[in-house]
N, C-alpha and C positions, 0 to 999 in steps of 0.2 A: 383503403385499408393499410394500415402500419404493418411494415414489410416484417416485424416480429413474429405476427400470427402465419406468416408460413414457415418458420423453425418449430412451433409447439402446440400443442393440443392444450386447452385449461376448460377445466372444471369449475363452477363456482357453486358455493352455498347457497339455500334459501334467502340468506342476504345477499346476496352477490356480491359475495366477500370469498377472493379466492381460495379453490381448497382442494387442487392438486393441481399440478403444469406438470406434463414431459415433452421432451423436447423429438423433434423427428427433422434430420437433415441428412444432406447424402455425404456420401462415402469422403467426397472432395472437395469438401466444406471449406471459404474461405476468408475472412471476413473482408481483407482488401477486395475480391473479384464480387460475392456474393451481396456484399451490404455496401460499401461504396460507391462500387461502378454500378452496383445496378440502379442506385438512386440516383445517383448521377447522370442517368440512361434515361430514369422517368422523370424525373425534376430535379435538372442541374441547376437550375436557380435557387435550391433551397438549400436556407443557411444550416453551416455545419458546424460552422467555429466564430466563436467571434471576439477576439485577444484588442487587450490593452496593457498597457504597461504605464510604470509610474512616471514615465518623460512625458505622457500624452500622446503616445506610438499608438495609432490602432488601426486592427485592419480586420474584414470581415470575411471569411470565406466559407463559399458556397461548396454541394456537393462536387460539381464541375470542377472547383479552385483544385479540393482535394486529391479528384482523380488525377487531372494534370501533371501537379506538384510531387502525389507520390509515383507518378508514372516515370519521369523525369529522372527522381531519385535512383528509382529502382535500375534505369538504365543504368546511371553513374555506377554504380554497385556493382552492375550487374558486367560492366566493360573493364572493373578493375579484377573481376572472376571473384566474386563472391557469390555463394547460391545455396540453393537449397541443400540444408543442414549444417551450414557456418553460423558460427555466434559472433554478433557483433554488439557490441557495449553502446548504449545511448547515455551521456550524461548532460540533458538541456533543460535543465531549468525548466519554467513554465512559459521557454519561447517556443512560437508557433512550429518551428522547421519539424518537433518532436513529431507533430501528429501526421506529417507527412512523412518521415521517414518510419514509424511506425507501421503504417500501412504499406509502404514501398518492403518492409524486409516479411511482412507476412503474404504479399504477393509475391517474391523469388523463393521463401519460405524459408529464409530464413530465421534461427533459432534469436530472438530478439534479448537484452539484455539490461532493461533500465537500472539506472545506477545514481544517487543522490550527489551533488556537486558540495555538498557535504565531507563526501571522504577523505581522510589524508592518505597519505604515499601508501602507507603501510596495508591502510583497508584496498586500496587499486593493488597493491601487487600480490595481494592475497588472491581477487577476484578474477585478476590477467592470467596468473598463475592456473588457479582450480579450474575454469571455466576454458581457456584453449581459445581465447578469443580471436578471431583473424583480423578485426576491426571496430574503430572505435570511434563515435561520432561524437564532439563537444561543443559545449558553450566557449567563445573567449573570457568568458568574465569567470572571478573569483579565484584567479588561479589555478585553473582546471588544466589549463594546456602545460604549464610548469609540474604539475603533480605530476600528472600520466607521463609526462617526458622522464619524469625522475624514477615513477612507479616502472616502467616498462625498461628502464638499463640496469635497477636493482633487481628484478624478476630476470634479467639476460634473454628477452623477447624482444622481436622488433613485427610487429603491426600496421595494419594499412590504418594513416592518421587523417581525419578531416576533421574541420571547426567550420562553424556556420558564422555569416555573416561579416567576418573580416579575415584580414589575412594574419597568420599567426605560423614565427617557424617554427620549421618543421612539420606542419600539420598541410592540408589541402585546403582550399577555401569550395567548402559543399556549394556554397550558395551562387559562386561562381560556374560550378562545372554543371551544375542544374541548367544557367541559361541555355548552355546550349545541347542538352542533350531533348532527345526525342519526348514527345507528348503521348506517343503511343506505346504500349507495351502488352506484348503477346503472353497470354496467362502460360503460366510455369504450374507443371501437373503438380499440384500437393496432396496428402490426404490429412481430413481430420483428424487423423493420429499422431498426425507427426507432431515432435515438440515447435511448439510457438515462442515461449516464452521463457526463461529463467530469471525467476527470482532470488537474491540473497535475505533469508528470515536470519534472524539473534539466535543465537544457543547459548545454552546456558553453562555445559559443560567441554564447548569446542568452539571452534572459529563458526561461524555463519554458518548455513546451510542452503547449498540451492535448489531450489523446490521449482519442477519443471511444467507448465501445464502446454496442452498440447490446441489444436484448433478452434475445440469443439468450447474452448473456455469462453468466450463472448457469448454466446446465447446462454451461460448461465447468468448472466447478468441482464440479462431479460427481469428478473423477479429484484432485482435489485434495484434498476430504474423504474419500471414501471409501479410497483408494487412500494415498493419502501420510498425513494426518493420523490414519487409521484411526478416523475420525467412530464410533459405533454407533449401530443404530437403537432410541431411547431412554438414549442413553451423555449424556455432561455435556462438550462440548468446549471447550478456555478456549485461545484467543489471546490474548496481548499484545499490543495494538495500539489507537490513538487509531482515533478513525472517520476520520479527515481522511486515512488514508494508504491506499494501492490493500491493501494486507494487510488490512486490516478485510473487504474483498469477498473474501479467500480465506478467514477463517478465523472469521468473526464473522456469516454468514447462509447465504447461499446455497448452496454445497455439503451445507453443514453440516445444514439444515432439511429439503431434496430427499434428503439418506441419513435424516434422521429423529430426526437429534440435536441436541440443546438446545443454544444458546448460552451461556457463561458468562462474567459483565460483571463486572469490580472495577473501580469509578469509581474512581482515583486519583490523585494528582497526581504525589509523589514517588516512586520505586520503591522499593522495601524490602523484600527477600529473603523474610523473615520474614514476612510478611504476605501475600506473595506465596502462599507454600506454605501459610500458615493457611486460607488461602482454598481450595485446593486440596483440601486435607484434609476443611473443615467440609462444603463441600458435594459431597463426591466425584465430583471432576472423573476424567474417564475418558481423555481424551490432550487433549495441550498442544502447544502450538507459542508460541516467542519466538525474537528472535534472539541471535546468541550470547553481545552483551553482557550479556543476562541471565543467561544460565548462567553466564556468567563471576562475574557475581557472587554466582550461587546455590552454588558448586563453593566460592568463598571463603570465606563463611560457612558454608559444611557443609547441608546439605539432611539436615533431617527423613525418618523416613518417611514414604510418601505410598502407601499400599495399596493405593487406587482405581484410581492412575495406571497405564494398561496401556500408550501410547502416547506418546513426544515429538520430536517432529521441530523444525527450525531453518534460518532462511532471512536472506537481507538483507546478509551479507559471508559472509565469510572465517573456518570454526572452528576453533579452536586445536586442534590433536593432545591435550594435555592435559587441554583441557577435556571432549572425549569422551571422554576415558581415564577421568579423574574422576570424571565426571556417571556414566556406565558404572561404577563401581568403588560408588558411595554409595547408587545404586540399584537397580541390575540391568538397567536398560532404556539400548539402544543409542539416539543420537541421530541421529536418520535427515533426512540435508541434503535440500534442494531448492532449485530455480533456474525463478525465472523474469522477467518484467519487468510495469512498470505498463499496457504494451502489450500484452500479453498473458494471460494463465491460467498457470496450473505448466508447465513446457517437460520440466525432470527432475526427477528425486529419485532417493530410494532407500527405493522402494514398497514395498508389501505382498508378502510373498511370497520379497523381497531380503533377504539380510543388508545390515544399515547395515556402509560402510567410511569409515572417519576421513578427515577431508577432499574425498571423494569427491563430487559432484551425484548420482551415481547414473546410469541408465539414461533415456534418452527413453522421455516418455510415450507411452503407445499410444494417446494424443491426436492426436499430432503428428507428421508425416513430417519426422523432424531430423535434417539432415546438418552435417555440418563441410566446409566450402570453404576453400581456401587461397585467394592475391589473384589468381589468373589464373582462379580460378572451379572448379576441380577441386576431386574429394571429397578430402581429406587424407587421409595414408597410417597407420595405426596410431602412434602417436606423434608424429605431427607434428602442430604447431599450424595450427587453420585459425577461423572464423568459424563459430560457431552461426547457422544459418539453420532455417527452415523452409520447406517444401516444401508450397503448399496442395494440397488434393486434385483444387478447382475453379481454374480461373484465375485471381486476384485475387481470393479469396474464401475464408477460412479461419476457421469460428467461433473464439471466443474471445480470435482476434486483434483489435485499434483498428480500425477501419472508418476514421477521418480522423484527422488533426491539424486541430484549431482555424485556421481561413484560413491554414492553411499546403498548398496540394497539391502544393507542387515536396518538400519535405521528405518527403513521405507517400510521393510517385511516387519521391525517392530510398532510401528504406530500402525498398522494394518493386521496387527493378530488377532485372531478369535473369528476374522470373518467379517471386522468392523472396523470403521478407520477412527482411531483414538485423537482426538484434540487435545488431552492432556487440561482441559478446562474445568472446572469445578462448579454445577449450579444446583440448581434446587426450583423444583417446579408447585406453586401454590395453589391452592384447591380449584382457582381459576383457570387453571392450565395457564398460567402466565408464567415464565422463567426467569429466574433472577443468577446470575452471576455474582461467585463465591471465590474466586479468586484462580491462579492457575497451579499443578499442581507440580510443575518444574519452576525455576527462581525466573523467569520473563521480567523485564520490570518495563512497566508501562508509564513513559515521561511524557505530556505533553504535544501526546499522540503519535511520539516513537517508540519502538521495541529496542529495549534495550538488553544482551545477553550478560550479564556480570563476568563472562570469561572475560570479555576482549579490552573489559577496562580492570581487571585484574592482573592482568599478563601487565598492561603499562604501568601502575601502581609497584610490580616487583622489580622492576628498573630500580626503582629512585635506593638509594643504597640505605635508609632509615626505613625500609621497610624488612620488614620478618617474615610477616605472615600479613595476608588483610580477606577480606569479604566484601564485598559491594551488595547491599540491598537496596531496596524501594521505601521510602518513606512515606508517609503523606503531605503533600506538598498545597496547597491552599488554590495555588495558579496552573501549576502541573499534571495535577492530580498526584503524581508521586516526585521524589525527588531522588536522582543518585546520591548514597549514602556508602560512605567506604570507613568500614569500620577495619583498622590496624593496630598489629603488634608490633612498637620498634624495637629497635635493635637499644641493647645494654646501654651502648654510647650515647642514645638521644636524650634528651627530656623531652618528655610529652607538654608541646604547649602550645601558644595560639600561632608563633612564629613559625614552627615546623609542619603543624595544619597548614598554614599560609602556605610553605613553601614546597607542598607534595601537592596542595591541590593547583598550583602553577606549572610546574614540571609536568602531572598529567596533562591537561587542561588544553596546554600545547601543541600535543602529541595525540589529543582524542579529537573526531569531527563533534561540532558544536552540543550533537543530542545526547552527547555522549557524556557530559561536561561531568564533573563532583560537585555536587553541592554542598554537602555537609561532609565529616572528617570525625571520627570518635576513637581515641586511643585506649585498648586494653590491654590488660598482660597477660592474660591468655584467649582463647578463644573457643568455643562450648564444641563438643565434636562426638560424636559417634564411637562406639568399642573399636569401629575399622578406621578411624581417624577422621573420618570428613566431618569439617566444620557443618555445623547446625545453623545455617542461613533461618530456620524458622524461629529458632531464639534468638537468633540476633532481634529478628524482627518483630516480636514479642515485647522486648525489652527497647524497641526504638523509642 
């Protein structure tokens, strides 16, 4: 039996097509002591990870490897005095040490951190700052160990530093102090309540937000793997996904390990179609999940066959009618969407048991009591657009959902008014009961399967000294799904032209992490605004 069915009780339809899951686990829930070690206790020889990388690095590791590795860690950690309820920053890449220190700070219980190697100085000293970090774990590569040294003397913090895998100053080499610390380690009392995790999501009107989830967040990914991803037990399941983004926690452990299927890691830098699927193929990977701009670019180049592959779902924007058509027409397998947020676990999809439909979210989880409200609070009427909400079971208390925002509780208490916790998401449900996604109803702009908040590339845009006034919207982007679009007023002294576009979207560009980039530059002399002054981002985009 997959150690999943002792966290939940499911229900199934007359098709035995699921159609309720709750979840039941104790008080002291943990996902390192409970789903790890205990697999590792009844079958340490089953694969848990299995990483490669674009040098032809690979290594395969069992549940055994796992408990070792984060037993190890947790000592290191746990002899420099870090413990339960410290936050400590992970920024690794999609190299393996992640999944061991991940599990090593959920057994001390400490409050976990992932962070994209993406960031510049400025995003780190935002995060060092909000967040009280005591410690921070790094990759050497891409400049990560330079940022942090420069993000942590402009913030006036000094932090416990380790990097994995070489030595780097200033920092600890993890991979070193691991040999020689202890294999064993005595479980540390946590409870399911406690925070696990912090997340940084996009805002649209302020710096990031950290969205906290607490133990009990793994077992909502039970419906995620099993259910949408169609995980098997002993199958090879491969996400596309850096650690630093809340999608690594849908598709790269947790669900994934509780149905009893391997993770599968390609450490890469650049994406490349080709390699993508070699990988797919050498180690037969069983269902995948990326977002669409991958398949967009796998539909371009034409996709091999891939044998193993019985399952591939897709999340993060908006999929092109074509590209399902395609990806469907090269393979044979339907691309089955899903929706959810960093705030949450899977909301919908289009599950097991569903036909996949082109553009479609699919159906609410039998997770989730999901309605659509319109703005005076009523359920929307079949076709009418209204507001993704969920409906918790208990009052103010809904596994899988954030438990806080980081010192934010007016924010928390507002997307939780009425009784129901508000997405801010926009759809519309068709006679089928099937739900389509209508857009969101704060400025999010969704690039190429990141979140992007138009504050934080607006603030950089009023640097440049030809700026006045500007806007950052979402375009439609062909590869992207959307593209950053910075529409600006300059100043008296500029001329608007293709040189001065050139040279705002260099000066940003610089100064933003890559997802963050500008694409497109639109100069006008004024900008559409509300009686109370706030620019009209919906006309901008109206008029894109």
């Amino acid at each position: 039996m997959c150690l999943y069915k002792q966290y939940c009780n499911e229900i199934f339809d007359e098709n035995g097509r699921l159609k309720k899951i709750t979840l039941d686990y104790p008080d002291n829930f943990n996902f390192g002591y409970d789903v790890v070690d205990k697999i590792a206790e009844e079958t340490p020889e089953k694969r848990a990870l299995v990483w490669c990388n674009v040098e032809g690095e690979e290594h395969i590791f069992s549940f055994a490897d796992i408990k070792k590795y984060s037993n190890q860690m947790a000592n290191v950690f746990s002899n420099a005095g870090i413990g339960r309820g410290d936050r400590v920053m992970l920024i690794l890449k999609r190299h393996y040490e992640y999944w061991f220190a991940a599990v090593a700070l959920h057994k001390l219980g400490v409050v976990m951190i992932p962070a994209t190697y993406m960031l510049t100085v400025s995003d780190l000293v935002y995060r060092i700052q909000s967040s009280r970090v005591k410690a921070i774990v790094c990759t050497a590569q891409n400049e990560v160990p330079e940022k942090i040294t420069a993000a942590l003397k402009e913030a006036g913090r000094t932090v416990r530093l380790w990097c994995v895998q070489k030595d780097t100053e200033g920092f600890e080499n993890l991979t070193r102090a691991m040999e020689g610390a202890s294999e064993e380690f005595e479980r540390v009392q946590t409870l399911a309540s406690d925070p696990m995790m912090l997340y940084y999501t996009s805002g649209t009107t302020g710096y990031p937000k950290g969205v906290i989830h607490d133990h009990s967040y793994p077992l909502a990914h039970i419906v995620t793997a099993r259910y949408w991803h169609q995980a098997e037990d002993n199958g090879l399941h491969f996400t596309v996904a850096d650690t630093g983004w809340a999608k690594a926690s849908w598709g790269k452990i947790y669900g994934q390990w509780l149905v009893g299927s391997a993770v599968m890691v390609y450490d890469f830098e650049n994406f490349e179609p080709k390699q993508l699927t070699a990988v797919i193929n050498r180690y037969g990977v069983t269902s995948f999940c990326a977002p669409p701009t991958v398949y967009r670019y796998l539909v371009r180049k034409g996709i091999p066959y891939m044998p193993t592959l019985k399952h591939a779902t897709t999340a993060g924007e908006m999929l092109a009618p074509e590209v399902f058509r395609k990806f469907r027409d090269l393979t044979g397998l339907e691309l089955h969407e899903g929706y959810g947020q960093t705030e949450t676990a899977l909301m919908m999809a289009n599950f097991k048991g569903y036909d996949a439909v082109e553009g479609s979210m699919g159906t609410p989880s039998p997770f989730y009591n999901i309605e659509l409200r319109t703005k005076n609070g009523k359920p929307a009427a079949i076709g009418e657009i209204g507001e993704v909400v969920i409906i918790p079971e208990k009052a103010g208390r809904q596994p899988g959902v954030f438990t806080a925002y980081l010192d934010n509780e007016d924010q928390y208490s507002y997307v939780w008014r009425d009784g129901v916790y508000h997405t801010g998401d926009a759809a519309y449900m068709d006679e089928n009961g099937r739900y389509w996604f209508h857009g969101r109803f704060d400025d999010i702009i969704k690039t190429g399967g990141f979140r992007v908040g138009p504050y934080e590339v607006e603030n950089v845009l009023m640097e440049h000294p030809a700026v006045v006034e500007c806007s950052v919207i979402g375009v439609p982007d062909s590869l992207r799904g959307q593209a950053l679009k910075a529409v600006i007023v300059p100043g008296a002294e500029y001329n608007s032209s293709q040189e001065l576009a050139l040279e705002i979207k260099n000066f940003c560009n610089q100064r933003l992490a890559e997802y963050k980039w500008i694409r497109l530059i639109e100069f006008v002399t004024e900008m559409p605004k509300t009686v109370s002054g706030k620019i009209q981002k919906t006309v901008l985009r109206s008029h894109a």
